[in-house]
C-alpha positions in Angstrom: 25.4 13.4 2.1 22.9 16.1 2.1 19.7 14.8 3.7 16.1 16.1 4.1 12.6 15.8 5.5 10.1 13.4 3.9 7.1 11.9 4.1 5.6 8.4 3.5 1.6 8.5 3.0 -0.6 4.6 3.7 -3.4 3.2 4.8 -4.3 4.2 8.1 -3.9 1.8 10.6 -0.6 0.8 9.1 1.0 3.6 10.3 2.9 1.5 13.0 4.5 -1.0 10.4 4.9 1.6 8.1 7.5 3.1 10.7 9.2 -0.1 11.8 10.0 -0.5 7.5 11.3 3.0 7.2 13.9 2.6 10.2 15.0 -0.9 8.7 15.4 0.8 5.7 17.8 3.7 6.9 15.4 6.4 8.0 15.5 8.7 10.8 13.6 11.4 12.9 10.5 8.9 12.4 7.1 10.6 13.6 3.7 8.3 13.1 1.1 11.0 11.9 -2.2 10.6 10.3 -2.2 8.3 7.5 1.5 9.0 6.9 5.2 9.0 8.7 7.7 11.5 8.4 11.4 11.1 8.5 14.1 12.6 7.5 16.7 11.0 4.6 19.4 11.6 1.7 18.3 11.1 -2.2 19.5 7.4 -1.6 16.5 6.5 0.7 14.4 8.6 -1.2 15.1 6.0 -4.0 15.4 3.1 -1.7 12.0 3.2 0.2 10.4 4.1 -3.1 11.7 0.9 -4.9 11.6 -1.4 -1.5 9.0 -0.1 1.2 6.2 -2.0 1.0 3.8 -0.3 3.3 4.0 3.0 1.9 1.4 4.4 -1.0 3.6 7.5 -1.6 6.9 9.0 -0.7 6.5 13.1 -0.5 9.5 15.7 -0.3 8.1 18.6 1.4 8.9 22.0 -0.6 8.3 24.6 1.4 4.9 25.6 3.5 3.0 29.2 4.5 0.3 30.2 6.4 -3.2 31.3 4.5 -5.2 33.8 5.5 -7.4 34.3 2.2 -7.8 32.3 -0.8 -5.9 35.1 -2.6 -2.7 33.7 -0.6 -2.7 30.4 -2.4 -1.8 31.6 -5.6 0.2 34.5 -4.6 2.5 32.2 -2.4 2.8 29.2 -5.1 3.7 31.9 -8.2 6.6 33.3 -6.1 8.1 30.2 -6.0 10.7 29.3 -8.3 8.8 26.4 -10.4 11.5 26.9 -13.4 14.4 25.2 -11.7 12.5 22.1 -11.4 10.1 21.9 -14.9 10.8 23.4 -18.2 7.8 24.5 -20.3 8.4 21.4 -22.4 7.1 18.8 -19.4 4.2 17.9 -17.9 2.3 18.6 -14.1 -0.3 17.3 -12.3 -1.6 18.5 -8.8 -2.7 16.7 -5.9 -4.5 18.4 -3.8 -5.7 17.4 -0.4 -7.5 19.8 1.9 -9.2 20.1 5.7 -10.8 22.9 8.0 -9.4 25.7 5.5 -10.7 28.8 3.9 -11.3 26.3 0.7 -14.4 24.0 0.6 -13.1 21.9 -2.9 -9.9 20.1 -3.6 -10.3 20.4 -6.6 -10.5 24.3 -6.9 -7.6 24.3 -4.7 -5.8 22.3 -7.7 -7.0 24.1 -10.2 -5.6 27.4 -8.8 -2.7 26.0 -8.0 -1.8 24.6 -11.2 -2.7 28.1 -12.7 0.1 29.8 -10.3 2.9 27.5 -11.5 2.1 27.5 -15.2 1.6 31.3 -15.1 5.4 31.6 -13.4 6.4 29.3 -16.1 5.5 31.3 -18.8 6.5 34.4 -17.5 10.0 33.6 -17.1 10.2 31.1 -19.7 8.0 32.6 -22.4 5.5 29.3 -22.6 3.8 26.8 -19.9 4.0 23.5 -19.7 0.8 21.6 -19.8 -1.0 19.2 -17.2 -0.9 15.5 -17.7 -3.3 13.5 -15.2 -2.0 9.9 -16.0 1.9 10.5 -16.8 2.9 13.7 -15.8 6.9 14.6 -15.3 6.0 16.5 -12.0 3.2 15.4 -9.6 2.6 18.4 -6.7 1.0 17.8 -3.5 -0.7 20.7 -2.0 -1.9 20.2 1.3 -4.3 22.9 3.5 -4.7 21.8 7.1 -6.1 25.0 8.7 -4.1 27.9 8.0 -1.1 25.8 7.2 0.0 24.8 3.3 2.4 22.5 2.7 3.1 21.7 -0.9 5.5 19.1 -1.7 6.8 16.9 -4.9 5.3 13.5 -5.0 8.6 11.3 -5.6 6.6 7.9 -6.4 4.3 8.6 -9.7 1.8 6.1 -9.5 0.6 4.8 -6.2 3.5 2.3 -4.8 0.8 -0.2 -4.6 0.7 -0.4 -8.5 3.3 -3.6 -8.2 3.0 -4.2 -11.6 2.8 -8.3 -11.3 -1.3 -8.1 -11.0 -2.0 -9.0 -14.7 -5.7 -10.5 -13.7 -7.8 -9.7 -11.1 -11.6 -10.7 -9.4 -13.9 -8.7 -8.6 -12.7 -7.1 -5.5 -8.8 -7.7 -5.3 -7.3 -6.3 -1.7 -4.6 -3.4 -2.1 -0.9 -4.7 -2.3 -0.1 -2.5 0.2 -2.7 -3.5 2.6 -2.5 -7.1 2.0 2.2 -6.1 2.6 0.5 -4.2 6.0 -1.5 -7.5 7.1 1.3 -10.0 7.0 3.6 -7.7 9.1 0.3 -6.7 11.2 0.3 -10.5 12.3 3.5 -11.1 13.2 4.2 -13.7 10.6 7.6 -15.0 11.6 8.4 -16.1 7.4 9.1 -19.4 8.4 5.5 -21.1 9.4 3.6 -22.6 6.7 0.9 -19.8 5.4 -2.2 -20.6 4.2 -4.4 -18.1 2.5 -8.0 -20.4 2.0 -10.0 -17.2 0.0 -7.1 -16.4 -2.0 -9.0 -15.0 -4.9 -6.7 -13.2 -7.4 -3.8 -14.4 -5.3 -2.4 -10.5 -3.6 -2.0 -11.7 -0.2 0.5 -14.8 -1.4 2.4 -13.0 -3.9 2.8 -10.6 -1.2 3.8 -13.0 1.2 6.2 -14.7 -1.6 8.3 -11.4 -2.3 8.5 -10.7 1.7 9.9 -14.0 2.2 12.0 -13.6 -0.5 12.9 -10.4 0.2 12.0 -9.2 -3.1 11.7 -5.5 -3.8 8.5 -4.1 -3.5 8.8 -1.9 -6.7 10.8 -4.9 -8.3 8.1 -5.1 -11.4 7.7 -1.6 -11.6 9.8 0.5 -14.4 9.1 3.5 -13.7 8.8 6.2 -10.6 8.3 9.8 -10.4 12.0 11.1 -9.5 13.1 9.7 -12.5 11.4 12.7 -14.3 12.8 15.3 -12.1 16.3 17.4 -13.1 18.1 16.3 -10.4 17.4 12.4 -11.2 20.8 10.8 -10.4 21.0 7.7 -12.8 23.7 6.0 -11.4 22.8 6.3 -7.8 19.4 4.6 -8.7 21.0 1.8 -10.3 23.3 1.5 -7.2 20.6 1.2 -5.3 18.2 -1.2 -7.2 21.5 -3.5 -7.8 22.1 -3.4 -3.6 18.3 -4.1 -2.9 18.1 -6.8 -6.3 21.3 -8.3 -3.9 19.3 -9.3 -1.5 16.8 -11.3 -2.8 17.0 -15.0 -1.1 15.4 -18.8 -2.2 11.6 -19.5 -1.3 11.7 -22.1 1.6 8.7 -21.0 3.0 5.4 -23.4 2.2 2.9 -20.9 0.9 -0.9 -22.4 -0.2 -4.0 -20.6 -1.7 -7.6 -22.0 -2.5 -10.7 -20.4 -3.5 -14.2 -22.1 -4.2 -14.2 -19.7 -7.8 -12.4 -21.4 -10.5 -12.0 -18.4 -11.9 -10.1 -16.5 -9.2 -8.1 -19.8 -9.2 -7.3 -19.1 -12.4 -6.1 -15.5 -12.1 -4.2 -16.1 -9.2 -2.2 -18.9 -11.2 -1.8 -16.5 -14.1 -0.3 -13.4 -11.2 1.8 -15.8 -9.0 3.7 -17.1 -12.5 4.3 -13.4 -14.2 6.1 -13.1 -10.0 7.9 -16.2 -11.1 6.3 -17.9 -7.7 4.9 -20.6 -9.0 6.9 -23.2 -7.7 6.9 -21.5 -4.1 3.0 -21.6 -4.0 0.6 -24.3 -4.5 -3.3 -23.8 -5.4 -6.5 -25.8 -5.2 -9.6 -25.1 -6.3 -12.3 -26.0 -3.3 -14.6 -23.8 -0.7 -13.1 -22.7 3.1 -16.1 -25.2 4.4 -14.5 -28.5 2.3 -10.8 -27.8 2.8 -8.7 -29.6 4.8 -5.1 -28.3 6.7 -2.4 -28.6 3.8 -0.1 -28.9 6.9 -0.7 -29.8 10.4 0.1 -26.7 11.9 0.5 -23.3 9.6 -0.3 -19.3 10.0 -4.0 -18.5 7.9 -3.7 -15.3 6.9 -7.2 -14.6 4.9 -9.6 -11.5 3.4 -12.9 -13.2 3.0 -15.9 -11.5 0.9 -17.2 -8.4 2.9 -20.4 -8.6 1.5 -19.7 -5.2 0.2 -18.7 -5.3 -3.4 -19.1 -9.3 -3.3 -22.2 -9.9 -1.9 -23.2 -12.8 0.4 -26.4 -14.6 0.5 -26.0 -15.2 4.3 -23.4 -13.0 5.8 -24.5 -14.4 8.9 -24.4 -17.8 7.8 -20.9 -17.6 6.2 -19.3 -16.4 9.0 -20.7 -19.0 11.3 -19.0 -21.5 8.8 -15.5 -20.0 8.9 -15.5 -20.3 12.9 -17.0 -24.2 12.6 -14.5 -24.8 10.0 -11.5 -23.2 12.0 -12.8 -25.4 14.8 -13.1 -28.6 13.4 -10.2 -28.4 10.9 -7.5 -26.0 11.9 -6.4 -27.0 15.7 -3.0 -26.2 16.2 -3.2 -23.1 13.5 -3.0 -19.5 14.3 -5.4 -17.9 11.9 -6.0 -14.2 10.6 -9.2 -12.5 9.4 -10.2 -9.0 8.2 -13.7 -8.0 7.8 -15.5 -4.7 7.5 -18.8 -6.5 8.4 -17.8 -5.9 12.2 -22.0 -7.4 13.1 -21.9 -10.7 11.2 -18.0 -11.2 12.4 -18.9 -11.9 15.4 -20.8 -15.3 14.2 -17.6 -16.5 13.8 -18.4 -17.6 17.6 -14.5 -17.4 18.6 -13.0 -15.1 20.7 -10.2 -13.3 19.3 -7.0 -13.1 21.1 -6.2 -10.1 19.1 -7.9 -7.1 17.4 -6.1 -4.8 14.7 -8.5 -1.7 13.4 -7.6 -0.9 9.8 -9.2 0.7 6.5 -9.6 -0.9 3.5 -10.2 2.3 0.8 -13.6 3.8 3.0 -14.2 0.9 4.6 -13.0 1.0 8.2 -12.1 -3.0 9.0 -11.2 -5.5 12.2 -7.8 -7.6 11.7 -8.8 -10.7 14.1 -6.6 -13.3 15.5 -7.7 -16.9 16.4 -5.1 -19.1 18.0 -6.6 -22.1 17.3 -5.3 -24.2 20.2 -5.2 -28.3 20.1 -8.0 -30.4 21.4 -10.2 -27.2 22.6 -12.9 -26.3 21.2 -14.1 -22.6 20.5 -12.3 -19.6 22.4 
């Protein structure tokens, strides 16, 4: 079976997990780069990490790369390139562009040129050019400038592989799929402790820990994905492969619970976990961090509290210092997860974290703390 380099694209500070998925999945030649890991893989695991990886935001297959010296080069190298054999004037494109330290100052010039040296090959060999589609298109391009160095590749995912597809309402600041997937592997949850996720808001952390346990695809909502558009889409492979991965899926008989203060976010997260048919996995209640008591005696908190970045606090201070009295008084004998970009008011949690996990959410660079909660003691 022919095989091939590739690229998976995250979240940075998941690069780690997102490597340790990829080799459980089949890949090899694994190399951790910068936001992203490479490997190398047949169009089976092309199909396979796209509709089961759960770490990954996008899975690229290089193309072919050159050196640029001027902006001239850009287009020059892109038209030569046969662009025919893989879209017919009939389909759609959209670039990505992403660019560092290069003769280019703006992404989206780079695009823009880019796109014009593909549809001007197009219609010089084929007589008409196919037109650009930002939402839908058949054929998503990566062009990538690091340096001297251009890389352009076809984006084999479509829409971001954190689109899930079972998020049908959401609060005001909902954590990324992927990230929340990243988390639960960052903290070593063993998929058999009870887990208990007291801010749930729109309920993303316990869906995600639902289809882990489960071993539910990642993709296993989604319907559609970008290689499905290209001209050597194989139809029955992918089936082969969704039916191996569908296979696999096992019972829920791990406890999962979610509370939130907000009735609201109770609410959407009720409406999310049924249309991931979890409801009977995952139990809800509606009442603050501060109030709640252990819904077992011993469990794993895995938690993404308000930032006070898009949901602002009235004390950041203040509710920080709550979570560690409440962790203290309530949650002995619980190993408990937070992750915070406000790095100055974490520190009122007034616990000393046994572990520390930097990691980004979108801009925002973050701390993933550990507290092992430990009986009959007090603080850390």
């Amino acid at each position: 079976m022919e095989t091939f380099p590739l690229i998976a694209k995250t979240i940075p500070g998941l690069e780690g997990v997102l490597a340790e998925e990829l080799e459980s999945l089949g890949a090899t030649d694994i190399l951790h780069l910068n936001r992203a890991v490479s490997f190398t893989g047949s169009r089976e695991l092309l199909y396979r990490v796209n509709y089961c990886c759960r770490t990954a935001l996008r899975v690229l297959k290089p193309l072919f790369h050159f050196e640029i010296n001027e902006q001239k080069d850009l287009y020059d190298r892109l038209h030569e390139h046969p662009w025919e054999n893989l879209l017919d004037p009939m389909q759609t494109l959209s670039i990505d562009a992403v660019i560092s330290y290069t003769v280019f100052t703006n992404s989206q010039f780079v695009a823009q040129k880019s796109k014009d040296a593909i549809v001007d090959r197009i219609r010089e060999k084929c007589g008409t050019r196919p037109s650009v589609d930002l939402d839908h298109p058949d054929l998503r391009i990566n062009v990538h400038l690091f340096k001297d160095l251009c890389t352009v590749s076809l984006d084999s995912s479509g829409a971001s592989l954190h689109r899930r597809s079972y998020r049908q309402s959401t609060g005001p600041a909902p954590i990324n799929e992927v990230l929340a997937a990243g988390l639960l592997r960052l903290s070593g949850w063993d998929l058999t402790t009870p887990l208990f996720d007291p801010m749930c808001g729109s309920g993303t952390l316990l869906i995600e820990a639902g289809m882990l346990a489960k071993n539910i695809p990642a993709g296993y909502f989604r319907r559609e994905w970008g290689f499905m558009h290209w001209k050597d889409f194989d139809q029955g492979l992918w089936e082969t492969v969704k039916a191996a991965s569908d296979e696999k899926i096992v019972p829920l008989t791990v406890p999962l619970y979610g509370a939130d203060r907000a009735q609201k976010a109770i609410a959407s997260a009720k409406e999310n976990i049924r249309f991931a048919g979890l409801s009977e996995g995952i139990r809800l209640k509606e009442v603050s961090f501060e109030e709640s008591t252990p819904p077992v005696e011993k469990g794993f908190i895995v938690c993404n509290p308000p930032y006070d970045e898009r949901i602002r606090l009235d004390d950041a201070i203040a509710f920080y210092k709550m979570i560690g009295n409440t962790l203290k008084r309530n949650y002995s004998g619980y190993t408990a997860w937070f992750i915070s970009s406000d790095l100055a008011s974490l520190k009122f949690i007034g616990l000393r974290p046994s572990k520390k996990i930097t990691v980004y959410n979108g801009p925002l660079e973050c701390r993933f703390v550990q507290f092992a909660l430990y009986p009959g003691k007090k603080g850390g």
